[in-house]
Every structure is written in C-alpha cells, then in structure tokens.
FIMAR-737120 format. One record per residue (C-alpha): z, y, x; residue in one letter. Coordinates in pm, whole numbers, plus 50000, padded with zeros to 5 digits. Each point is the difference from the previous one (the first is absolute). Example, Ala and Ser with C-alpha at 12.3 -4.5 7.8 and 13.67 -1.06 7.14 Angstrom:
BEGIN
SITE    c3    c2    c1 aa
SITE 50780 49550 51230  A
SITE 49934 50344 50137  S
***
This chain:
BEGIN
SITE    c3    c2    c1 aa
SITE 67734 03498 60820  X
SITE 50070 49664 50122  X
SITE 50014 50116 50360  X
SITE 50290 50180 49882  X
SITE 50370 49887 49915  X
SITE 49948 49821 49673  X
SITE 50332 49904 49857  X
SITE 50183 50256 49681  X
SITE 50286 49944 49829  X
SITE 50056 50112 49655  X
SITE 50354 50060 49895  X
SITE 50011 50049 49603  X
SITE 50228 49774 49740  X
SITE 49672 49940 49815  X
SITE 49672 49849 50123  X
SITE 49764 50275 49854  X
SITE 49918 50160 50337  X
SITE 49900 49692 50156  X
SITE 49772 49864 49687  X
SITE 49896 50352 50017  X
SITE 49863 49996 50345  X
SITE 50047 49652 50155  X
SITE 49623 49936 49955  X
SITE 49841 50280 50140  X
SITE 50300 50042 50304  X
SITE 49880 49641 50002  X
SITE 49625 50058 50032  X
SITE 50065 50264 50331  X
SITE 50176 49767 50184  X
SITE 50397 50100 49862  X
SITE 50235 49701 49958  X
SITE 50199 50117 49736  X
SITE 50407 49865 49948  X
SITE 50189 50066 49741  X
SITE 50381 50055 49936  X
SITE 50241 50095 49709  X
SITE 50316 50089 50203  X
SITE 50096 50270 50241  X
SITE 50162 49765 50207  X
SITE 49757 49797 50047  X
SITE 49750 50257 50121  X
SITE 50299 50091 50267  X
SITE 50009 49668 50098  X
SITE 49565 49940 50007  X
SITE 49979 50332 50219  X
SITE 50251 49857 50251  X
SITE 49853 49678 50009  X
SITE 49759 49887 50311  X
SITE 49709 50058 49755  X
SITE 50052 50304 49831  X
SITE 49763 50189 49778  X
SITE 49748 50264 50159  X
SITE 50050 50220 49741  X
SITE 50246 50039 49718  X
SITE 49948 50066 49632  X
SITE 50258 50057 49808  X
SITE 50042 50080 49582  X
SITE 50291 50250 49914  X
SITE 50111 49738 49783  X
SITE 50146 49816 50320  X
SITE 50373 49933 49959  X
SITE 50225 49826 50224  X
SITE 49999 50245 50227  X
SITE 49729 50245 49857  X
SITE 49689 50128 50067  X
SITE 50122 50334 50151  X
SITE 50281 49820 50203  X
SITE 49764 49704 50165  X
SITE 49779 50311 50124  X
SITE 50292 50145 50125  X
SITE 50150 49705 50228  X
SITE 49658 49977 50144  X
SITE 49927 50299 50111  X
SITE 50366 50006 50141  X
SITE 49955 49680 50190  X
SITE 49752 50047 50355  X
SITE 49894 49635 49930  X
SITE 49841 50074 49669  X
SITE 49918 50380 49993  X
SITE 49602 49932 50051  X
SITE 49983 49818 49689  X
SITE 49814 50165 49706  X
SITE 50171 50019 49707  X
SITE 49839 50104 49660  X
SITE 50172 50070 49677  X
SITE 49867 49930 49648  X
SITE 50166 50277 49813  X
SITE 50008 50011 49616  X
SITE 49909 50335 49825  X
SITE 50294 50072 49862  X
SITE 50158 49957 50323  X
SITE 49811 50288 50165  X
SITE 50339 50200 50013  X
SITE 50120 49769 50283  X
SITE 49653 50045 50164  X
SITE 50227 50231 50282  X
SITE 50256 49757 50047  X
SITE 49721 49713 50101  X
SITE 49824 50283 50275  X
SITE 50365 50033 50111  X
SITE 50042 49585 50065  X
SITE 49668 49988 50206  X
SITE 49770 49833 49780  X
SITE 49628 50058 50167  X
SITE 49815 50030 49696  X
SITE 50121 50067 49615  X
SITE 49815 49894 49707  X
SITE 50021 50089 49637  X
SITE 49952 49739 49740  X
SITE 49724 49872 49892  X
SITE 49830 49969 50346  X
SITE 49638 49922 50053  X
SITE 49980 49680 50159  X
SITE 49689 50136 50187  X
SITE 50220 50334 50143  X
SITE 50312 49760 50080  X
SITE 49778 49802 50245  X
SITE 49872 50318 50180  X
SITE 50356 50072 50067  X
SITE 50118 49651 50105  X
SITE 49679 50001 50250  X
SITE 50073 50324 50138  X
SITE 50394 49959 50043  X
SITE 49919 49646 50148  X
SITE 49718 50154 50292  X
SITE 50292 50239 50069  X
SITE 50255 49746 50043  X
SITE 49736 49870 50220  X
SITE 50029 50243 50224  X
SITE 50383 50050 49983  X
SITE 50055 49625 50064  X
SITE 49792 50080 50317  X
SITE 50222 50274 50110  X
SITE 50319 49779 49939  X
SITE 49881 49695 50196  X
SITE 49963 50281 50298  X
SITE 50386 50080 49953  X
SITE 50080 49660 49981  X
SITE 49853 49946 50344  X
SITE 50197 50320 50158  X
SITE 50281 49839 49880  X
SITE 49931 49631 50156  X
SITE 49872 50187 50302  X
SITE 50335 50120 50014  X
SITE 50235 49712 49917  X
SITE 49770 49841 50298  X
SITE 50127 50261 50254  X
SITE 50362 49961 49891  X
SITE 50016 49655 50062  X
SITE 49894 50077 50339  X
SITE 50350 50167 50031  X
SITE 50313 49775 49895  X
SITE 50219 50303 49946  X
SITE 49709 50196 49787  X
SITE 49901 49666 49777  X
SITE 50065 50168 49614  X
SITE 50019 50341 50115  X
SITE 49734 50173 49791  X
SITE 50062 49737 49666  X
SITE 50393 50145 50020  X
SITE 49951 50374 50076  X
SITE 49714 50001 49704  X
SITE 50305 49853 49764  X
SITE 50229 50213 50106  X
SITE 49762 50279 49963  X
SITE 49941 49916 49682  X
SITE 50376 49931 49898  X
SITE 50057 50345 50148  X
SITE 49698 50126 49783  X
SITE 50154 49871 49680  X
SITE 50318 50137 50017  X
SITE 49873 50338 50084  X
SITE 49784 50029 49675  X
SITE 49665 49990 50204  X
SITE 49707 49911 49772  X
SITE 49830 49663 49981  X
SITE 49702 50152 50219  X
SITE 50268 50095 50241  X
SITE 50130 49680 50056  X
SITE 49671 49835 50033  X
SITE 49950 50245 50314  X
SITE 50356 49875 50109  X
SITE 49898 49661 49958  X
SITE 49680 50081 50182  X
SITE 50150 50208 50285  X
SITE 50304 49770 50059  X
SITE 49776 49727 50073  X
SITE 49718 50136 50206  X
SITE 50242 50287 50193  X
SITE 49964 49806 50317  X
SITE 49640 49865 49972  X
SITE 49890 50194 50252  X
SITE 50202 49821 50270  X
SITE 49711 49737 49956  X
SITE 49835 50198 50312  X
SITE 50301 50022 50200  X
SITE 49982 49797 50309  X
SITE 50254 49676 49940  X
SITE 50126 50096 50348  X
SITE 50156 50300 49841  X
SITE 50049 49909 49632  X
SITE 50235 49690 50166  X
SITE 50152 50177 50286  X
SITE 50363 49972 50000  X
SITE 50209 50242 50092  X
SITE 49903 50382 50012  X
SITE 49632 50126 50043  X
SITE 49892 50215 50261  X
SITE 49875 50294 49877  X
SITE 49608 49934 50033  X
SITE 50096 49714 49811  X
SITE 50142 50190 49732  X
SITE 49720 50211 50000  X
SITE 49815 49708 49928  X
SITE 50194 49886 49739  X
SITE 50055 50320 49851  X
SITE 49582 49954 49884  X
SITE 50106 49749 49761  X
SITE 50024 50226 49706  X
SITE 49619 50116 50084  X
SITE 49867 49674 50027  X
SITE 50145 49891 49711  X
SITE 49825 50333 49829  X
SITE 49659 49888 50140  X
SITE 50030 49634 49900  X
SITE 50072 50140 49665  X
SITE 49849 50343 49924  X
SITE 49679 49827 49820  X
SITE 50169 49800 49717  X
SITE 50047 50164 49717  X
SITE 50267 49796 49842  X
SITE 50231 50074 50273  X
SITE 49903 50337 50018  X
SITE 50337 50182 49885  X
SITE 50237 49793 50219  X
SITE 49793 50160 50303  X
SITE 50260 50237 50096  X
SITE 50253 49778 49989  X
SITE 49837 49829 50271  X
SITE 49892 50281 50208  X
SITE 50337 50192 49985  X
SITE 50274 49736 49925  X
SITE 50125 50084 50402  X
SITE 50039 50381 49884  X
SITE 50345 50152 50020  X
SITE 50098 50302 49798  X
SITE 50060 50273 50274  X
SITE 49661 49921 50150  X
SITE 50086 49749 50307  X
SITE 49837 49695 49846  X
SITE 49587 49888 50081  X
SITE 49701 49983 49946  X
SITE 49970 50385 49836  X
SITE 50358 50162 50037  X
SITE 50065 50053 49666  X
SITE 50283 50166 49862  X
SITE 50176 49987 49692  X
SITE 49767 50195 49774  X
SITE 49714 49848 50128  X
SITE 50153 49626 49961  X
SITE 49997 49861 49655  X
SITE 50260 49810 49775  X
SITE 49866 49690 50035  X
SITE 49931 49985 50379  X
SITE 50359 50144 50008  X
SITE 50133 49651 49786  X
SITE 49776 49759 50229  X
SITE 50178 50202 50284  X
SITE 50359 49893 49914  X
SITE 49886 49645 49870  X
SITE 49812 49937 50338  X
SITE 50282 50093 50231  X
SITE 50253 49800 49759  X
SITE 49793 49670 50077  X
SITE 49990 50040 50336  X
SITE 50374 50098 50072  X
SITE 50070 49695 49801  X
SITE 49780 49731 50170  X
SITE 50031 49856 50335  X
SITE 49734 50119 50256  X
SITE 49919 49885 50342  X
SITE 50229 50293 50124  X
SITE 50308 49963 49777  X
SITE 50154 49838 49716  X
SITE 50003 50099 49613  X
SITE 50258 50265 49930  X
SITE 50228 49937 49683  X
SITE 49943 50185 49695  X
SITE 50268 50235 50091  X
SITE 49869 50072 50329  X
SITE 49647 50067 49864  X
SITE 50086 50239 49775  X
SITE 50208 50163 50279  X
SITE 49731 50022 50240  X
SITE 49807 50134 49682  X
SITE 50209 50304 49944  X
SITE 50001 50107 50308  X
SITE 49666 49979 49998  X
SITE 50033 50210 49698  X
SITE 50191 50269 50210  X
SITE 49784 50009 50276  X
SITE 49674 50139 49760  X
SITE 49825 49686 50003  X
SITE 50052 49862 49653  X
SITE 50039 50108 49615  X
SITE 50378 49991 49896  X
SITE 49908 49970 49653  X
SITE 49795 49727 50043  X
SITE 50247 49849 50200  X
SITE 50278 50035 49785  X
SITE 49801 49835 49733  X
SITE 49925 49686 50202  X
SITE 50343 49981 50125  X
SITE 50143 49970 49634  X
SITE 49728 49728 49908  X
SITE 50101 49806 50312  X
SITE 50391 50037 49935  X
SITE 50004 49978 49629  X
SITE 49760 49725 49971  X
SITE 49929 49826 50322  X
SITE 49609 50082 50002  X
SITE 49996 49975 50356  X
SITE 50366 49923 50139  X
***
C-alpha cells in the first residue's frame, strides 16, 4: 500500500472507528485523522492536504453524513474522493438515501476491520487512477489559458463562457453531471485553436476564406487533443459542435437541430455572448443590450435556440450574470 495515497479521514462524534482500526490502517501504510464535527471535515477536505479517502460514521452531525457526501460529489474539486459510510443496523432503512448522496461504498455495522481495509485499498488504487485522469484535464485546461494569453482580447475567454455555462445550467434544472460537462465544455470549447497558425488566430480584421477554412478545424483538433481522456469524455461534443447552427449552416458536421443537443445548444448562446461583449482586434465589446440584440437575430435567422436564449437573457437582466 504505501505506494499508494495514504492519508483517511474518519468523521464520527466518537473515537470507536479509529481505536477500531487505527492500528492495522496503521500497519499498511494509512495515516489515519480523526474528527468529531461535520464542519470540520468540510474544512480538512478543502484544505491543501486533504484526506485520500473519506470515512465517515452516520452519526456525523454538523452537517451530516448524507449531506457531506452530497457537497462532494456536487463540487468538481472533490468528486474523486472516496467516501465510505459506517451505517448502524437499525439505520438500514436510509440505506437508499446514502446510494442516492454518492457514497462509494456502504457498510453495515459491525464491520470487520479486515473487510473495511480491502475496501479502503481498493477505492484508494481507483482514486489512483482517477487522480491520473484529472491531472490530464488540468493540463488541457493550462494548455489553454496558455493560448489565451497569447491573444489580449481572448485572455479569460474559456474560464467565463464555462461560468456562464454553468449559471445557464443551473437555472435550467440541468443535473449536477450536466453541469460538470458545462464546466468541462466551456473551458476546453476552443482548445483546439492550439494548432491554429498564430498568423491566423491573431489576424485582425476579416479572414480570407482559406483562412477560415483553417480555422474552422478548430473544433476537430480540439476533438483529437481530447478524444482519449476519459474524464472529459462527455463534454466532447461540446467541443466538436459548439460552431453548429440549428438550420444546418454551422461546421465541422452540419448539424441541424435534431441532431444538435441541449447542451451544445447552451455553450452556443454563452460563446457568442462573450465574444459580442469583449473587445477583439476587429471591434469593440458591444453593450449588453446590443448583445442580446445581435443574439435574437441570430435567433431568427435559424442559428440559435430561442429557449435557451430567452433563459440566458433573463439571468443576465434580472441578475447581472454577465451584463
């Protein structure tokens, strides 16, 4: 074990898990930490040294067992972290309710200390492998940050059209796993302009049309640079087809509406809202009013999802997400 993460935290207002199985955790190489308040597990999983794996006793209060899970699977930062829960016999009615929150494994009191640590080890070699996977995103996303700050006018692109995405998301009712892709898609939409010449990826003014043919193989570069990591997997279409247009005009594949799905459709409108709003080397931003103007048109023409639109026009005007 000990070329493995080593480091669990049990969450439980008494200290009978850890005398339970400090020693042997101990004896394969697990530091084990212990801590009596919900909060204070929040706070040790958002730390710079967080656990590698969480163990948690339904006893937990402050928040609970059930709700800890639940904020980390929600959060993209902490969804790779195991999470066990201890659950007391006569709790086995709520047994539903803790697969619902996203623990990984479920236990039923009393647990053999010999059967716990067969879990922990086999959750941990997992996380392993998801931790490798995530440090993969992580460099799509520097990789991409690095090409906007070749651009002045493109420097936050991606970060804003992944948080409007996910704004968007939100107030739609999309599901947690949908707004991960959003998050995903909104920031690597444009990776594939990494292999666009800088001669044509700076070029002010209007392209000539082998440039934009050039330019227009963004989407399937960015597919390519991405097709082989699983974690980022479901946000591939957003990539591919975020340039598609409803009646079938847009590039790489020509989609039309049937064919193009809801969550393209939001990265769509959230995409072309950024860039009618920020200064380019060929104009300056447009106001909020204008944007949205140039938007429903847009809307008229075939090109983009009213709906959608509509929705992201009352979040920008009733709240200011992106005025």
């Amino acid at each position: 074990m000990n070329s493995y993460p080593t480091k669990v935290l049990i969450g439980q207002e008494n200290s009978s898990l850890s005398d339970a199985f400090k020693s042997l955790f101990s004896e394969n190489g697990l530091d084990v930490q212990l801590t009596t308040n919900g909060n204070q597990v929040l706070d040790i999983i958002r730390s710079e040294n967080p656990p590698d794996l969480l163990l948690v006793d339904y006893s937990l209060r402050n928040p609970t067992a059930l709700e800890i899970c639940r904020m980390v699977k929600s959060d993209p930062e902490l969804g790779y972290l195991p999470v066990i829960l201890i659950l007391p016999p006569e709790m086995r009615s709520d047994e539903v309710l803790a697969v619902e929150a996203g623990f990984d494994d479920i236990l039923i009191h009393p647990v053999s200390p010999h059967a716990l640590l067969a879990r922990v080890q086999s959750l941990l070699r997992i996380k392993i492998l998801m931790d490798g996977m995530d440090d993969a995103e992580s460099v799509l996303y520097a990789l991409t940050r690095t090409m906007e700050a070749k651009d002045q006018f493109t420097m936050g692109h991606a970060d804003r059209v992944a948080h409007y995405a996910v704004d968007l998301g939100k107030s739609m009712g999309l599901s947690e796993e949908d707004l991960a892709i959003l998050r995903q898609g909104g920031m690597l939409h444009d990776i594939g302009k990494i292999a666009i010449p800088d001669v044509i990826l700076s070029k002010p003014g209007v392209y000539t049309p082998d440039e934009f043919n050039v330019m227009k193989q963004h989407p399937v570069f960015g597919c390519q640079i991405c097709q082989k990591l699983k974690s980022v997997r479901g946000a591939i279409p957003l990539i591919r087809n975020h340039h598609e247009k409803l009646d079938g005009t847009g590039y790489p594949d020509g989609l039309k509406a049937v064919s193009i799905p809801l969550l393209v459709r939001i990265i769509n409108v959230t995409d072309i809202y950024d860039a009618l709003r920020s200064r380019r080397s060929y104009k300056e931003p447009f106001s909020m009013e204008k944007s949205l103007e140039i938007l429903w048109s847009e809307v008229e023409k075939g090109w983009w999802d009213g709906h959608v639109l509509k929705e992201w026009e009352k979040l920008v005007i009733s709240f200011k997400v992106a005025g």
